[in-house]
C-alpha positions as CSV (number, residue, x, y, z in Angstrom):
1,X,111.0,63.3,106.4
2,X,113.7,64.9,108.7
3,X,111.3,67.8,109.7
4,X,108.9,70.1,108.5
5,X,110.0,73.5,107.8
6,X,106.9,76.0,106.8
7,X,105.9,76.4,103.5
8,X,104.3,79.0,102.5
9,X,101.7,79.3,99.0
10,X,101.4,82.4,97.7
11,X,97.2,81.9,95.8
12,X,97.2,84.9,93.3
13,X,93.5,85.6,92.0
14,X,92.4,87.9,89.0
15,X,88.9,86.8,87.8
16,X,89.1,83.2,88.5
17,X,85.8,82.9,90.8
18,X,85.2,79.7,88.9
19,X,88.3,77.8,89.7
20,X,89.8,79.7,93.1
21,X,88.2,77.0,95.3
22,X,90.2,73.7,93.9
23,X,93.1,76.2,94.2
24,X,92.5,76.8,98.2
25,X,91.0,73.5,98.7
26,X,94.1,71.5,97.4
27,X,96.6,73.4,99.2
28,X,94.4,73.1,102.8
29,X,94.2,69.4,101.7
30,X,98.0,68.4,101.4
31,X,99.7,65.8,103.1
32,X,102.2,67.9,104.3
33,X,101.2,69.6,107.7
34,X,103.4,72.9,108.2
35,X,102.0,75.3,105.5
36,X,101.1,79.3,105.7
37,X,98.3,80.2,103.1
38,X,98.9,84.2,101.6
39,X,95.7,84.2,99.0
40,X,96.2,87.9,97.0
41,X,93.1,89.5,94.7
42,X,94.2,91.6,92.2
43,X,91.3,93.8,91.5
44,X,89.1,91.0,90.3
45,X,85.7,92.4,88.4
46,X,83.8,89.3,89.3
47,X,83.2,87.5,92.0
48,X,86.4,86.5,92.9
49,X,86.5,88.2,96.4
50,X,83.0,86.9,97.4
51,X,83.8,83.3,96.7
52,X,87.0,83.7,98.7
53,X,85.4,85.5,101.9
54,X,82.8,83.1,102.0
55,X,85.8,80.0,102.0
56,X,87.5,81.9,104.5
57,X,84.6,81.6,107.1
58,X,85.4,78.0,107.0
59,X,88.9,78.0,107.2
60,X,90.8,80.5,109.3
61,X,94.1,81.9,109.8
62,X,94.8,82.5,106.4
63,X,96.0,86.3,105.3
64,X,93.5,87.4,102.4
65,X,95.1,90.8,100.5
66,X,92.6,92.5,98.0
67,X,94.2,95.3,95.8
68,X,92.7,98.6,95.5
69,X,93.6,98.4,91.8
70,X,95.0,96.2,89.2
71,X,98.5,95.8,89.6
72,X,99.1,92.7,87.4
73,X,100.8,89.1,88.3
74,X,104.4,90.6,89.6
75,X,103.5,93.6,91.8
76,X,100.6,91.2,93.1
77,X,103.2,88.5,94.2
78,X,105.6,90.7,95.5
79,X,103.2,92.5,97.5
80,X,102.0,88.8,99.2
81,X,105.6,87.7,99.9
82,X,106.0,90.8,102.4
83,X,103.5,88.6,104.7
84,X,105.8,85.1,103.7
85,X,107.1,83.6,107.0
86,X,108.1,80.1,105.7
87,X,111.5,78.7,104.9
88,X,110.4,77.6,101.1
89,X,107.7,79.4,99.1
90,X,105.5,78.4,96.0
91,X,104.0,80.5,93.6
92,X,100.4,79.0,92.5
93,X,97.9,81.3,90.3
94,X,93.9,80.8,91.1
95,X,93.2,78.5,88.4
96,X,95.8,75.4,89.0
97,X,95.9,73.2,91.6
98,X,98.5,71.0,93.8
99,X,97.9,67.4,94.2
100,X,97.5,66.4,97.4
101,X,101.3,65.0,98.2
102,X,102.8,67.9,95.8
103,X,104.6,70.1,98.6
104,X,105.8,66.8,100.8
105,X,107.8,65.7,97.5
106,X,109.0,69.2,97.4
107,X,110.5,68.8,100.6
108,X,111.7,65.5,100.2
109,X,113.4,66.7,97.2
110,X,115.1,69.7,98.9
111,X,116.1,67.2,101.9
112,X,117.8,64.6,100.3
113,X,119.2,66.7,97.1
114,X,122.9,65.9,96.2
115,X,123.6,69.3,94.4
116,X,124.6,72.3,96.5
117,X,122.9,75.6,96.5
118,X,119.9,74.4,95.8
119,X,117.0,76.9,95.0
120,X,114.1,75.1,93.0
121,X,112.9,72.1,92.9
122,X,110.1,71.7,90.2
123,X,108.3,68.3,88.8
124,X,105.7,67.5,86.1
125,X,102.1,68.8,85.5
126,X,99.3,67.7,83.9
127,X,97.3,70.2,81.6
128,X,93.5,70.3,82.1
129,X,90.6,72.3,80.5
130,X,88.3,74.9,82.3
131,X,86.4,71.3,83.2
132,X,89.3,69.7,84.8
133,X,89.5,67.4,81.8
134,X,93.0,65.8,81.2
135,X,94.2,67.6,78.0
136,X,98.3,66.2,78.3
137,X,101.0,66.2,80.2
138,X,103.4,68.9,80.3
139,X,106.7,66.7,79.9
140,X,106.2,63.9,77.6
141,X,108.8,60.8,77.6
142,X,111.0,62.5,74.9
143,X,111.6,65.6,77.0
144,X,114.1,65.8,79.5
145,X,114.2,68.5,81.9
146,X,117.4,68.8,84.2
147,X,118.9,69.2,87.3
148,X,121.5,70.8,88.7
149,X,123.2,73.6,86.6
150,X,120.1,74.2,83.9
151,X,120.8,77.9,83.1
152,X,121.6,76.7,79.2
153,X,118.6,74.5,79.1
154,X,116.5,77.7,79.9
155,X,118.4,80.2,77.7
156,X,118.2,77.5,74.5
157,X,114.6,76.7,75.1
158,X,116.3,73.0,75.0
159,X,113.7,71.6,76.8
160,X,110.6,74.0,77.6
161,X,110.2,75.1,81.7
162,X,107.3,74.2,83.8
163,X,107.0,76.8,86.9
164,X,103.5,75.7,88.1
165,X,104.9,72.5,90.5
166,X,107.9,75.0,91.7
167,X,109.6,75.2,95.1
168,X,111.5,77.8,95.6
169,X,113.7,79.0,99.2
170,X,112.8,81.8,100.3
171,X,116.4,83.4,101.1
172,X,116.8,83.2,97.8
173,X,113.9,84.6,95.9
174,X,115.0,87.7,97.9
175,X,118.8,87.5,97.4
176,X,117.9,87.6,93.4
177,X,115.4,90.7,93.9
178,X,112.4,88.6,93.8
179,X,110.2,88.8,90.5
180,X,111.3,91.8,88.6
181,X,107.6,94.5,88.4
182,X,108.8,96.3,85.5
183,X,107.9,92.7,83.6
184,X,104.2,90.9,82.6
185,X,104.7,87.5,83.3
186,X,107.6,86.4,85.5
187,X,108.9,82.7,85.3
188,X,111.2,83.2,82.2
189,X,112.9,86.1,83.5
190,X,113.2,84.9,87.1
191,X,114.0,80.9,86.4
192,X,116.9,82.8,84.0
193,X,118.3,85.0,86.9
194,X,118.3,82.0,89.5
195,X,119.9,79.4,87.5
196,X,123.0,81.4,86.6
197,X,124.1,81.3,90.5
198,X,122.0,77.9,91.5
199,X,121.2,74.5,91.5
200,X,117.9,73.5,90.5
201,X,116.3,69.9,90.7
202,X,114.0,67.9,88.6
203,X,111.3,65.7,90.6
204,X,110.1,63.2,87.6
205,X,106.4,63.0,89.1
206,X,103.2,64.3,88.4
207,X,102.6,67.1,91.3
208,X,100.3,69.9,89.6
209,X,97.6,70.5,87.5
210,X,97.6,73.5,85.3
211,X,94.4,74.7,83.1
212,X,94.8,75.9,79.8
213,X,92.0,78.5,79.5
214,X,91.1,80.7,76.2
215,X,92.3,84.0,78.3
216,X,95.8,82.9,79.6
217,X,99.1,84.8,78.9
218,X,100.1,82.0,77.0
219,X,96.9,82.0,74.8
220,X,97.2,85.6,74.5
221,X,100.7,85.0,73.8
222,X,100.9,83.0,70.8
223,X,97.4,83.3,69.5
224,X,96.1,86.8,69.9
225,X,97.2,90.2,69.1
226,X,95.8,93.0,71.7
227,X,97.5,95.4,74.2
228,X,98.1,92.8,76.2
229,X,100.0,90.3,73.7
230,X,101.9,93.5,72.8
231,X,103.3,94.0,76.4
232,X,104.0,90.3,76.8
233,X,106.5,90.6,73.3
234,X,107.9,94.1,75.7
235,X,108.4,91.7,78.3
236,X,110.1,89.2,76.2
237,X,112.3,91.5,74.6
238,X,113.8,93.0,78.0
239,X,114.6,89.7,79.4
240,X,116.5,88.9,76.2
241,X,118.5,92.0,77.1
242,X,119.0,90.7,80.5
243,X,120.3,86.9,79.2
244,X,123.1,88.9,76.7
245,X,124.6,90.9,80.6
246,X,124.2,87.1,82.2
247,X,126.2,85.2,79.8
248,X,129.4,84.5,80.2
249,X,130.5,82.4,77.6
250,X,130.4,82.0,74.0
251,X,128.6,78.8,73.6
252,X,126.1,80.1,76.0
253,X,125.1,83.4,73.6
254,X,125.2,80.6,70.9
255,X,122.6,78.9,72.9
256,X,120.9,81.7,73.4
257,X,119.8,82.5,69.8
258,X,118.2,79.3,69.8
259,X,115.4,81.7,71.7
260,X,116.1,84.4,69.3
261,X,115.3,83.1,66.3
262,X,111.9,81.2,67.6
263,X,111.0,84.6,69.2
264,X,111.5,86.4,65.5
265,X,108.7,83.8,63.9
266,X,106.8,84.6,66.6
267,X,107.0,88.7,66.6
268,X,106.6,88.3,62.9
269,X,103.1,86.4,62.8
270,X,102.0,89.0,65.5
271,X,103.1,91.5,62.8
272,X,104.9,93.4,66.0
273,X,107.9,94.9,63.6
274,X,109.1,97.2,65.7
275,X,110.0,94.7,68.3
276,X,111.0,92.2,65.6
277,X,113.8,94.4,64.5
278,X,114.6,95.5,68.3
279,X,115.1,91.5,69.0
280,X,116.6,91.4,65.6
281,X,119.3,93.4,67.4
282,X,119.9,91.9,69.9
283,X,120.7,88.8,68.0
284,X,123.0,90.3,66.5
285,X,124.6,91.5,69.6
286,X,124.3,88.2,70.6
287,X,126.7,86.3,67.3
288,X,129.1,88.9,67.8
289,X,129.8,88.1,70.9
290,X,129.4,84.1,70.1
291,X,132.5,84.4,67.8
């Protein structure tokens, strides 16, 4: 390794008393040596904040930010990456966990990388249950996620995007306005705004471990239908808006309705028809402009 520029891990909690402490204890535990910890509570109701002070007598130095309220995943990260002094930062929620050589890959990766203006480097995960039981891993041997120029992989939901073993530079998580608050979850939107300008890379190893529990966004997601699910769809909805201002070409708003028409299924089993004929206008917009 050339040398070790910081890296700092931004640990967002909310409720995750039961699984914060393999989050901490596999970032204090990486091979890599240079790394500034930023753990942020966002108005957890259980014991969340206890388990984390009593860690914290144990292991010191490490900036600990509890909200007065709950602010939700975007306003929460933002808010940590005031306190962000490293060169490259990563993004890891409560309930996953790095392997122990996951952030000295990450730098490898960014070190030796052919492609210019390089912003991400992201690799593999396996999925676990609330147990840390192997449930499969995120890309199987008929996926192939890219490098490089991967703006219409993400806009065609080609091949799916895993942000949970993700590097990103610093200098440029600000240069793109960081992760956009008005939104619920942020990886779509932001993975969508930083590949239009940027490189990313692909790192074809097994560096993360992400648990699928019955309360994530994703299981509210697909599977529920509450106030929550109905703000993720909002969410959705305004970052479709965002990919018709950032294409440019078009095969790319062709590409693009590849998203659109799985999103429609999805709106329509969630019985969300407001929003289904909102995106269903936006399609539209989007094959006018495809011809």
């Amino acid at each position: 390794m050339l040398d070790t520029p910081q890296v700092s891990v931004i640990c967002t909690c909310y409720n995750h008393e039961n699984y914060v402490l393999d989050a901490l204890n596999s970032i204090i535990n990486q091979s890599y040596p240079n790394i500034q910890l930023i753990i942020n509570d966002d108005f957890s109701t259980d014991n969340s904040v206890s388990v984390i002070n009593e860690w914290l007598e144990a292991n010191q130095n490490i900036i600990f930010i509890k909200n007065s309220k709950n602010k939700g995943s975007t306003k929460t990260f933002n808010k940590a990456f005031e306190y962000v002094t490293g060169e490259y930062i990563i993004d890891l929620a409560a309930d996953d966990i790095l392997l122990e050589n996951c952030i000295e890959e990450q730098i490898k990766a960014f070190e030796s990388s052919k492609y210019e203006n390089l912003a991400i480097v992201y690799a593999n995960i396996d999925l676990i249950d609330e147990n840390k039981n192997f449930i499969s891993t995120y890309y199987q041997t008929d996926e192939f996620p890219e490098s490089g120029d991967i703006y219409k992989m993400i806009i065609g939901r080609t091949t799916k995007i895993c942000s949970v073993a993700a590097m990103i530079k610093k200098n440029i998580f600000e240069s793109v306005g960081q992760y956009d608050e008005n939104l619920v979850y942020e990886d779509l939107d932001f993975w969508t705004r930083v590949s239009r300008n940027y490189s990313f890379q692909y790192i074809p190893l097994v560096l993360a471990k992400k648990r699928e529990l019955p309360n994530s966004l994703t299981a509210n997601y697909f599977y529920k239908k509450n106030k929550l699910t109905h703000k993720l769809h909002c969410s959705t909805l305004k970052i479709y808006e965002k990919m018709l201002n950032l294409n440019t070409s078009k095969d790319e708003y062709r590409i693009m309705l590849n998203r659109v028409y799985s999103e429609m299924f999805v709106l329509l089993r969630a019985r969300e028809f407001i929003l289904f004929f909102k995106l269903l206008f936006i399609g539209l917009k989007a094959i006018m402009k495809s011809i």
